[in-house]
TIDRENRO-621521 format. One record per residue (C-alpha): x negated, y, z; residue in three letters. Coordinates in steps of 0.1 Angstrom, whole numbers, padded with zeros to 4 digits, always signed. Layout:
BEGIN
XYZALA ...
end
This chain:
BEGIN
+0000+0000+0000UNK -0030+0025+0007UNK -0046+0019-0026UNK -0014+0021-0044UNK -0008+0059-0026UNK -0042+0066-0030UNK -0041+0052-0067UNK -0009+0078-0073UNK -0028+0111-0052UNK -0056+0105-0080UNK -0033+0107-0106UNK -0011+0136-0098UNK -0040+0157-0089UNK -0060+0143-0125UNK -0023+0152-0143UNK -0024+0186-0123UNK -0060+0196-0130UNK -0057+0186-0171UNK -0024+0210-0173UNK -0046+0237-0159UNK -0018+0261-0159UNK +0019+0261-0149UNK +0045+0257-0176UNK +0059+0289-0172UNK +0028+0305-0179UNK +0023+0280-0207UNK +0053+0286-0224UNK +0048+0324-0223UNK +0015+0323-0240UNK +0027+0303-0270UNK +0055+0327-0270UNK +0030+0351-0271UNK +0015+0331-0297UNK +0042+0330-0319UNK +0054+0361-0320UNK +0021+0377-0334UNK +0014+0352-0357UNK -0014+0332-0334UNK -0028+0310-0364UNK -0040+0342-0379UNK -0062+0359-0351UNK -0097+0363-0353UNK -0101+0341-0327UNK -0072+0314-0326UNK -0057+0293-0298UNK -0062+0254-0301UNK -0027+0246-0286UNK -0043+0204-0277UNK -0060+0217-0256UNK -0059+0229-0218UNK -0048+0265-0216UNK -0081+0276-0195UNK -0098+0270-0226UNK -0078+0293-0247UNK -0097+0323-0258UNK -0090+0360-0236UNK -0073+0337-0211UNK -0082+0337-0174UNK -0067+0311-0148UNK -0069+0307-0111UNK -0049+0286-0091UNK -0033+0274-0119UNK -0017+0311-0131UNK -0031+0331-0154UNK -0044+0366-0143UNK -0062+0379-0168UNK -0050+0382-0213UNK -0082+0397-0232UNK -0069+0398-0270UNK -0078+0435-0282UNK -0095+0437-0314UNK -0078+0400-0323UNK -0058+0405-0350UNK -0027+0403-0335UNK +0003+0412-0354UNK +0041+0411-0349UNK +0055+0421-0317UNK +0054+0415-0279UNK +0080+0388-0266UNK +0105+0390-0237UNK +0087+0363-0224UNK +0055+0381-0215UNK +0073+0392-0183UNK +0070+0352-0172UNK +0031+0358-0164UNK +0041+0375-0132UNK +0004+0364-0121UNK -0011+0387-0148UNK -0038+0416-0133UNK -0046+0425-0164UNK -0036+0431-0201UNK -0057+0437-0228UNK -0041+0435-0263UNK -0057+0472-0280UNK -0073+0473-0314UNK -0043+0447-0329UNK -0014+0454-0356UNK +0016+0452-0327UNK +0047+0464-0337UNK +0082+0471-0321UNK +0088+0486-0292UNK +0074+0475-0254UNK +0099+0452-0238UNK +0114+0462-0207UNK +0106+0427-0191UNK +0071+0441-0181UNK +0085+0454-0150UNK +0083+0418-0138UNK +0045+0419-0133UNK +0040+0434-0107UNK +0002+0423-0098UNK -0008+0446-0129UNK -0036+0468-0124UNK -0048+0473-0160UNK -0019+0478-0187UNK -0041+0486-0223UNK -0020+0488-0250UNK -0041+0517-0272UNK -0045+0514-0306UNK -0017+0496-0322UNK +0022+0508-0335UNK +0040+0501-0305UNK +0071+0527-0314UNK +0102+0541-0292UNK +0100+0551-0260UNK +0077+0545-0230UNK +0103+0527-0207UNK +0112+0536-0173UNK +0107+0503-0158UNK +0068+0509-0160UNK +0070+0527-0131UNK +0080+0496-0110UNK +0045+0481-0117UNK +0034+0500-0087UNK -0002+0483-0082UNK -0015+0497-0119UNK -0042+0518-0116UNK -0053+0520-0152UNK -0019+0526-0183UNK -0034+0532-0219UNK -0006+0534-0242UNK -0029+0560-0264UNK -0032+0556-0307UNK +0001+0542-0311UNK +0038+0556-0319UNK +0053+0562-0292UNK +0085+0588-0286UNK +0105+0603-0265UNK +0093+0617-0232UNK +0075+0607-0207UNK +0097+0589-0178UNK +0094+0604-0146UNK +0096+0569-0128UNK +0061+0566-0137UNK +0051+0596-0110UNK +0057+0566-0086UNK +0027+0547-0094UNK +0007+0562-0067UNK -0024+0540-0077UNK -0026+0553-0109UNK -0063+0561-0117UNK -0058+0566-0154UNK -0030+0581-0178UNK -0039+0574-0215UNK -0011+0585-0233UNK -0025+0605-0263UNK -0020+0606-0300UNK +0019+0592-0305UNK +0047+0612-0306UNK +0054+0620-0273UNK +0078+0650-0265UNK +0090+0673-0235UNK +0075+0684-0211UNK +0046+0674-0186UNK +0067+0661-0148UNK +0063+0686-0125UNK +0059+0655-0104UNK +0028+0645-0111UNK +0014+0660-0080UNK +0019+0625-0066UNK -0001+0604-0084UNK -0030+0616-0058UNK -0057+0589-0067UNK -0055+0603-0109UNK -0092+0607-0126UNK -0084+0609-0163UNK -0051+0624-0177UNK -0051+0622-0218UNK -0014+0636-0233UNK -0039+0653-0264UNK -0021+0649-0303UNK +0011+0645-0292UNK +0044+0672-0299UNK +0043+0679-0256UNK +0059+0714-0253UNK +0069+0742-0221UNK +0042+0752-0195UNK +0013+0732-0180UNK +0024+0725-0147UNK +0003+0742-0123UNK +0011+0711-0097UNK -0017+0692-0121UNK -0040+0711-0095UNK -0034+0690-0064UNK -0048+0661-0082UNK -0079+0666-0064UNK -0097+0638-0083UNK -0090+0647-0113UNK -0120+0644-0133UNK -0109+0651-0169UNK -0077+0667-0183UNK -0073+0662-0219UNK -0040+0686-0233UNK -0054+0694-0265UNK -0028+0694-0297UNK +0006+0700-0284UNK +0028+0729-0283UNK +0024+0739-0246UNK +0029+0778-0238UNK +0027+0796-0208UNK -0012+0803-0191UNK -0035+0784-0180UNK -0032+0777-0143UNK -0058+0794-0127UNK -0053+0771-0094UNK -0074+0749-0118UNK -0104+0767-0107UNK -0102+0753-0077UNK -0105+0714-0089UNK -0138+0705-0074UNK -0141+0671-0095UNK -0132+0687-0125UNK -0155+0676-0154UNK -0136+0679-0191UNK -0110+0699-0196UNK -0094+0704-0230UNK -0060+0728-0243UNK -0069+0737-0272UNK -0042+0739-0302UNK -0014+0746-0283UNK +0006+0780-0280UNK -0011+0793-0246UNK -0012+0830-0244UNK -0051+0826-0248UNK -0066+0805-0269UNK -0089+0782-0258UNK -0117+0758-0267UNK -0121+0733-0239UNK -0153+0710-0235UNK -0172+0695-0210UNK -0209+0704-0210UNK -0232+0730-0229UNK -0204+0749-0252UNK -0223+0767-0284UNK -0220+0801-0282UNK -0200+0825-0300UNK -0171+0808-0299UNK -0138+0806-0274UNK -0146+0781-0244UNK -0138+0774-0207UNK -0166+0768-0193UNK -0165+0748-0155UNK -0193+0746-0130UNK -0186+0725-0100UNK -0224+0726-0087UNK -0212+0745-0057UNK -0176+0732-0060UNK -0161+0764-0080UNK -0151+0764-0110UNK -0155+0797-0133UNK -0136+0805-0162UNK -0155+0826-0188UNK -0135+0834-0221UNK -0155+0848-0250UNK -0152+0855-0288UNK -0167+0862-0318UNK 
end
């Protein structure tokens, strides 16, 4: 009788470590699979075979946490069924051909930390339901095309670190809620069709480190509470409507053109405007 439990222990746990992955998670890869036309990629999934050997695919304890596809060749769009890798930490799908729009099942993933969409045609709006992903610190959406504006349930994802969101087709205006994502380095809205005044709230994201606003339509002045941002680095408005036109870089600017120039050496910041 001991041999014969011990004889059945071996074989579950043999049967358990060959699937390497639950079935959930399994079925929501092939899904995945599928629906942007897997046999195609540049580097392809052998389905035969355990799902910890499939290329961009990170498992532990049987779930899979991590998808590393960018610059794969994907093409076609993303399925519901990506919101079955509730495990998932991070996404990585930029540099591909994906279409369609972002499906709202996404919200179900809520150990996300890195969302990096950039650089395919994702199209229609951002949805709301990314701001239940409350543990992502990094959302890079940029280089796609995108609409609509952008939804103000994502000032609850207090974690955020970065806010990609530039070049789509992005409208409105910027939340005056974004004073609450505290922990933000790098906000990037620039080639977009953004209008109405830069909020001057951006100025109590005290780690803000570079602020990217270039090519929209915003109006209004440039906050001079901004002056004030210690960690400050890059900041860029250009080609918008502000009542003063401005070329924004980080660095040495050339001279003789319009520039905003920021020194933080003894944590000020100095605004020097000067033309032709």
């Amino acid at each position: 009788m001991k041999t014969l439990k011990l004889t059945i222990a071996c074989l579950f746990i043999s049967l358990h470590t060959f699937a390497g992955v639950s079935q959930t998670d399994k079925d929501a890869l092939i899904a995945l699979y599928t629906a942007t036309n897997g046999s195609t990629w540049n580097t392809t999934w052998n389905l035969e075979t355990t799902v910890d050997n499939w290329y961009g695919v990170k498992v532990e304890n049987d779930r899979v946490v991590e998808l590393n596809l960018w610059f794969n060749n994907l093409e076609g769009t993303l399925p519901q069924e990506i919101g079955l890798l509730t495990s998932l930490r991070k996404i990585n799908l930029g540099f591909n051909k994906l279409h369609g729009t972002i499906p709202a099942s996404i919200k179900n993933l809520k150990e996300l930390i890195s969302l990096e969409l950039f650089m395919n045609r994702l199209e229609g709006n951002i949805p709301s339901e990314l701001g239940e992903l409350t543990k992502l610190e990094s959302l890079q959406l940029y280089s796609n095309k995108l609409s609509g504006s952008i939804p103000e349930s994502l000032m609850g994802l207090t974690n955020l670190k970065e806010l990609m969101l530039g070049s789509n087709f992005l409208s409105g205006t910027i939340p005056n809620q974004i004073y609450a994502l505290s922990k933000l380095e790098k906000l990037s809205l620039i080639d977009n069709k953004m209008d109405g005044e830069i909020p001057v709230e951006i100025a109590l994201l005290t780690n803000l480190e570079e602020l990217i606003l270039s090519s929209n339509q915003f109006t209004g002045d440039l906050p001079g509470e901004f002056m004030n941002m210690t960690h400050l680095n890059t900041i860029m408005v250009s080609d918008n409507n502000l009542n003063n036109e401005f070329t924004s870089m980080s660095g040495n600017n050339p001279p003789d053109m319009i520039f905003l120039e920021l020194q933080n050496q003894n944590a000020t910041a100095n605004m020097d405007i000067e033309k032709e």
